[in-house]
N, C-alpha and C positions, 0 to 999 in steps of 0.2 A: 854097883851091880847093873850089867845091861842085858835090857829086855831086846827080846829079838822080835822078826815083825811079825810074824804068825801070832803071836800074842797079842799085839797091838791089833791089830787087825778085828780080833775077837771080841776086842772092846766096841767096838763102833755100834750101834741101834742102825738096823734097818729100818728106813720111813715109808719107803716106796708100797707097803702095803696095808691097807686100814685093820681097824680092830676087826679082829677073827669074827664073824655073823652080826654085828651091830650096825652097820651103817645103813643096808635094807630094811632094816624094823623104823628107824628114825625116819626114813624121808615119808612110808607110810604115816607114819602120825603125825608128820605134819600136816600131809595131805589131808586127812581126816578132819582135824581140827579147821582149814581153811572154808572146808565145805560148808561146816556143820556153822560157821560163823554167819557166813555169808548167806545160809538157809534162815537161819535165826532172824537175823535183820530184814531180810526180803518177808520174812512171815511178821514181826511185827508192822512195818510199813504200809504191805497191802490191808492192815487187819484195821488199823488207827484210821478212828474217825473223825470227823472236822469240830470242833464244840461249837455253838452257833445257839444264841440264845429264840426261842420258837415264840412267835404270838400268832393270834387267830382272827382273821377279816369275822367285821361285824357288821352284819346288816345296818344300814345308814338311819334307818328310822327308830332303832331300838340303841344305836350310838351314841346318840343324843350330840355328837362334837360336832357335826356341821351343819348348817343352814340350810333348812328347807328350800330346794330351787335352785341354791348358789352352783354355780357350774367355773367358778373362778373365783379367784382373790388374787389381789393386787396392793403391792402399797406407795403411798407417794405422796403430796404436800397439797396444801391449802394455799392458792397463789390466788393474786390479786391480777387481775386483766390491766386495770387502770391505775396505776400507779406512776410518779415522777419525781426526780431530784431538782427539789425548786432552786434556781440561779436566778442572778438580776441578768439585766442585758449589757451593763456595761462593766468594766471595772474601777473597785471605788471602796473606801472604808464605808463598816456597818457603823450606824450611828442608831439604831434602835430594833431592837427584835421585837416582833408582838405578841408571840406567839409560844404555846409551850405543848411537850409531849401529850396525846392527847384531845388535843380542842379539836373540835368540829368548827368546820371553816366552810363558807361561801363561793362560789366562784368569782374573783375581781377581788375580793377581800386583800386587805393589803395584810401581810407580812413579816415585812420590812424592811427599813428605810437606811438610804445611804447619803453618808455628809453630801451637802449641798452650796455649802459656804463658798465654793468655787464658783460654781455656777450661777446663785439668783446675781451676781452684779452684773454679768454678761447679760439678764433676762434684765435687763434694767435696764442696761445699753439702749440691749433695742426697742424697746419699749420708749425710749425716749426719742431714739432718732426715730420712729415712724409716727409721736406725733408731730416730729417737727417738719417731717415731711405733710404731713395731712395737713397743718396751719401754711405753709410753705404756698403749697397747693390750694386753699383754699382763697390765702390772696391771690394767687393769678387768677382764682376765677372770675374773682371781681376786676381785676384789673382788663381782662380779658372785655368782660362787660363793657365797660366803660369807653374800651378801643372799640367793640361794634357799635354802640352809642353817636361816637364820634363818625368813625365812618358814616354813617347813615345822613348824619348833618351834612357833609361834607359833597356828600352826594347830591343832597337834595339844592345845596349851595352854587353844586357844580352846574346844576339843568338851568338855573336861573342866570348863571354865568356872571357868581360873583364868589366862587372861589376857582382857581387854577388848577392845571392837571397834575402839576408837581404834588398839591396838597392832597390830593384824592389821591396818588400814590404811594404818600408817607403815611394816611391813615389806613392806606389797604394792607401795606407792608408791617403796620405794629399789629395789627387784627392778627395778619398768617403768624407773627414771632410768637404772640404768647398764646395763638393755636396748637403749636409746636410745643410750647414751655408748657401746657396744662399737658399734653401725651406723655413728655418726659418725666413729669410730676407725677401723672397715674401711675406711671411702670415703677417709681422710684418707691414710691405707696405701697402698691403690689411686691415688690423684693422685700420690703420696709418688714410686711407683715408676716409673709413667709421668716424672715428671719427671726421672727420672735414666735411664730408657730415650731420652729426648730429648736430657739432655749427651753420653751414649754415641754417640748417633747421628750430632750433632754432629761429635765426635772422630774418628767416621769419615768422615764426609765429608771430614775433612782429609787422610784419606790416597786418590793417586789410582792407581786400579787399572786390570788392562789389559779393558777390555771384551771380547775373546777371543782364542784365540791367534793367533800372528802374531811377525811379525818387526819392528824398529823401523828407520828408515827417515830418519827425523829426529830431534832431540832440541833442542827451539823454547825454551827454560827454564831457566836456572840457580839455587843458591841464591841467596837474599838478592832476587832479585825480585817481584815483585806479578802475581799470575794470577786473572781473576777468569772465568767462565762466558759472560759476557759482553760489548762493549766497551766500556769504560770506564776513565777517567783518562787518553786519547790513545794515545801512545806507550810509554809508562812502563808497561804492564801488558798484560801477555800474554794471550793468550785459550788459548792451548794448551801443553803441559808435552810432547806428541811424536806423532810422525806413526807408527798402528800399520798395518802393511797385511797381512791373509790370503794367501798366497804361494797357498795351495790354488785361489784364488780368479782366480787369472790368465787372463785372455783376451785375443781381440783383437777390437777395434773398428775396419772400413776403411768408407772412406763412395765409395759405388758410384754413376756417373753413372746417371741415373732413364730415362736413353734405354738402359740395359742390366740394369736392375734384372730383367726379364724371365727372365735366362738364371742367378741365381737361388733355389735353392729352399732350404730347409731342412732337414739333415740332408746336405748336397750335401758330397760332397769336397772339401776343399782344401789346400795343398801351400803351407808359408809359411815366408818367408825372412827372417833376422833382417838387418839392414844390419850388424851389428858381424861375423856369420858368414856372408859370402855363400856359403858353399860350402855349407850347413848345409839340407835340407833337411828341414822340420818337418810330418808330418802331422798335419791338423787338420782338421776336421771345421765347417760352419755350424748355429750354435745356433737361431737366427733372424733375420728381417728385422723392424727397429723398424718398426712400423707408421706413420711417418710421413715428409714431405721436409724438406727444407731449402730453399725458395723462392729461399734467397738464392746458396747454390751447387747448387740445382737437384740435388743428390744423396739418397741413402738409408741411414740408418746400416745395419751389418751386422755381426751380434756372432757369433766364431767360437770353436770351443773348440780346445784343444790335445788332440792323441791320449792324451800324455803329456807331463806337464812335467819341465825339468829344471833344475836350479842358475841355468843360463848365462840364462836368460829373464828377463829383468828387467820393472818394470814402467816403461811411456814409453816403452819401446824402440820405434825405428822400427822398420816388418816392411813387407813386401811381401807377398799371398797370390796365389797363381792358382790359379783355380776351377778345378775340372775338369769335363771332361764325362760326364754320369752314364752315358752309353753304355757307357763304361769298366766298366761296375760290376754285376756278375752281379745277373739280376732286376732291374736299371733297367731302366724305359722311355725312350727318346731323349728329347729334350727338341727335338725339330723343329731342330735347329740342326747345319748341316754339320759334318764334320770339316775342321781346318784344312787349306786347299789350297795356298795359297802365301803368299808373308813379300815382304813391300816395306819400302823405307825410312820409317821413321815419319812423316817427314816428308812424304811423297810424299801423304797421307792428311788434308784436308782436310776441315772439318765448311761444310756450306754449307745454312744453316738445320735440316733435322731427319735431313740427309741426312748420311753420308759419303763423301766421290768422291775419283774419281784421273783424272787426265789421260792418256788412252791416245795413244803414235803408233802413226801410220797413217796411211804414203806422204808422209812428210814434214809431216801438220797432227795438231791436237788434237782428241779429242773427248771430252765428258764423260762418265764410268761413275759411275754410283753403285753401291757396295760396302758389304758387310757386313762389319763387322771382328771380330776374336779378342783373342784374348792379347797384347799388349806387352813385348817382351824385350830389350834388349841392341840401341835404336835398331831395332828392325823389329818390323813391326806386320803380323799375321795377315792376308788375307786369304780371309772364309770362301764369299763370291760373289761374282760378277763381272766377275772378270778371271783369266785360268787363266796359269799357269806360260808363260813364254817369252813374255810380254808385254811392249813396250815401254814404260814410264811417263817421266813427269816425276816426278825425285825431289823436285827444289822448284820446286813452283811460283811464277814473279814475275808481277808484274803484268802486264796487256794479254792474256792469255789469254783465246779465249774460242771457243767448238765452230769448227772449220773453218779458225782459227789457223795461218798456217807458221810452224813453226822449224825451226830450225838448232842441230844437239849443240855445246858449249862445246869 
């Protein structure tokens, strides 16, 4: 059976035209829907606020966490001024140590001692040859004698003209030889004794003494090792026999940020805490500021003395100091720097380039202070302007902060 084309034709679906009133209703709602997303999300965004846990600056005198006065803190070590790694002078086996961790030693105090058995035969040597020089010497003295003796006969022999000139010649010429022979004799004498002042010398270099007093600290050396002045032989040879350190000589060295170097002086108060005694509070005094930085941690050494030392102070020991303020201090002039007014959490105290700030609320947002700080105690940190007691802060500040900020306390 064949179809013709008018029927075929009738079968075909027109596509060239969309569904009859639908396609304008649909791009509206999706329109709708885009808006209403992007409205939603802009209204929560603007609305959300920052969570940021809140504490409250406290007056410094009702805070009780820092030190009346203290206008800094520092921390740093307990060194010794005068301290050394005892060496002998020469190199040479240990044949006796004297000495143990501990002992209080004298200046010149020996040690200890290095083999010798090389040496005293050489110091025997010459001890023999310079006295065989002084006996050597001491017959031409005589002999010496006995030729001016004779000349003198010889002479008087001669006026009388019963001895000849040849003979008055031979006795004037032995007189000059062993004038001669006793000069060569002194200088031989003199070398003689020099050379046994030089095995002496020697023999002492072997033994090794304390360069002054002091306590010992170390003991780097046993018998039967090799210690020489210098390094050499690697391993096997020690460069020191024990560590002596001046206990007189103790101080402390704390190295101070160069942005507070300012606050201070020399001769300034200070109040220093050993870590092994935290309860212990040690007056001490600043000797001076080293006149230089440390580019690399940006600090300032700062060498303080002890009021008084005592047993318990060791040397290396960690110590904490806080400065005081010279205010405190009959006949100081202020040094321009407040007294502390209130104490915030350490944390709350952020460095933000040359500055230090705290995040103040107020009325639910943030805004930036920049603050002068104090002393560091016990997680709370001074401050000496900017922000006054019964202030709101951000103890830690997170990320997304920033002036005009809402938040919301945790």
């Amino acid at each position: 059976m064949s179809l013709d084309e008018k029927s075929l034709d009738s079968l075909k679906i027109d596509r060239s035209a969309g569904p009859a009133g639908g396609g304008g209703a649909f791009k509206w709602v999706a329109l709708v829907c885009i808006i209403a997303g992007a409205a939603a999300a802009f209204w929560l965004q603007r609305e959300r606020p920052i969570e940021v846990e809140i504490a409250t600056a406290v007056a410094a005198a009702s805070g009780g966490d820092a030190r009346a006065g203290a206008i800094l803190d520092a921390s740093g070590y307990v060194v010794a001024r005068r301290a050394a790694t005892v060496s002998s002078k020469v190199t040479g086996k240990i044949a006796d140590v004297l000495i143990e961790e501990g002992m209080d030693v004298d200046e010149g105090q020996v040690l200890a001692r290095l083999d010798s058995e090389s040496l005293r035969p050489l110091l025997t040597l010459a001890e023999r040859q310079l006295d065989a020089r002084r006996r050597e010497l001491e017959e031409t003295r005589v002999r010496q004698a006995e030729a001016v003796r004779t000349l003198r006969r010889i002479e008087e022999l001669r006026r009388d003209e019963l001895a000849s000139e040849a003979e008055l010649d031979r006795a004037q010429s032995e007189v000059n030889a062993l004038n001669a022979r006793l000069d060569a004799l002194e200088s031989q004498v003199e070398v003689a004794e020099a050379t046994v002042r030089v095995r002496m010398q020697e023999l002492e270099d072997l033994l090794v003494r304390a360069p002054f007093t002091g306590v010992i600290v170390s003991k780097d050396a046993q018998p039967g090792e090799m210690v020489s002045p210098v390094s050499a032989g690697g391993g096997f040879t020690r460069t020191g026999i024990a560590t002596l350190v001046d206990m007189d000589s103790r101080e402390i060295e704390v190295d101070v940020n160069e942005a507070y170097i300012n606050r201070v002086s020399a001769g300034q108060r200070t109040e220093a805490t050993l870590d092994a005694y935290p309860g212990w509070h040690i007056p001490s005094h600043v000797i001076n500021i080293v006149p230089t930085a440390d580019r690399q941690k940006a600090t300032v050494k700062v060498r303080i003395a002890f009021d008084e030392l005592d047993a318990r102070i060791l040397p290396n020991m960690g110590i904490k100091v806080s400065f005081l303020d010279t205010a405190d201090e009959p006949g100081k002039p202020e040094q321009g720097s407040a007294r502390p007014a209130v104490t915030v959490p350490a944390a709350a105290v952020r460095r933000d380039g040359a500055a230090d700030i705290v995040w103040r609320v107020r009325n639910g947002t943030v805004e930036r202070v920049a603050v002068l700080t104090g002393a560091e105690r016990n997680g709370r940190i001074e401050i000496l302007s900017g922000i006054n007691a019964g202030d709101a802060i951000v103890a830690r500040p997170v990320a997304g902060l920033a002036p005009g900020a809402a938040i919301r306390a945790e």
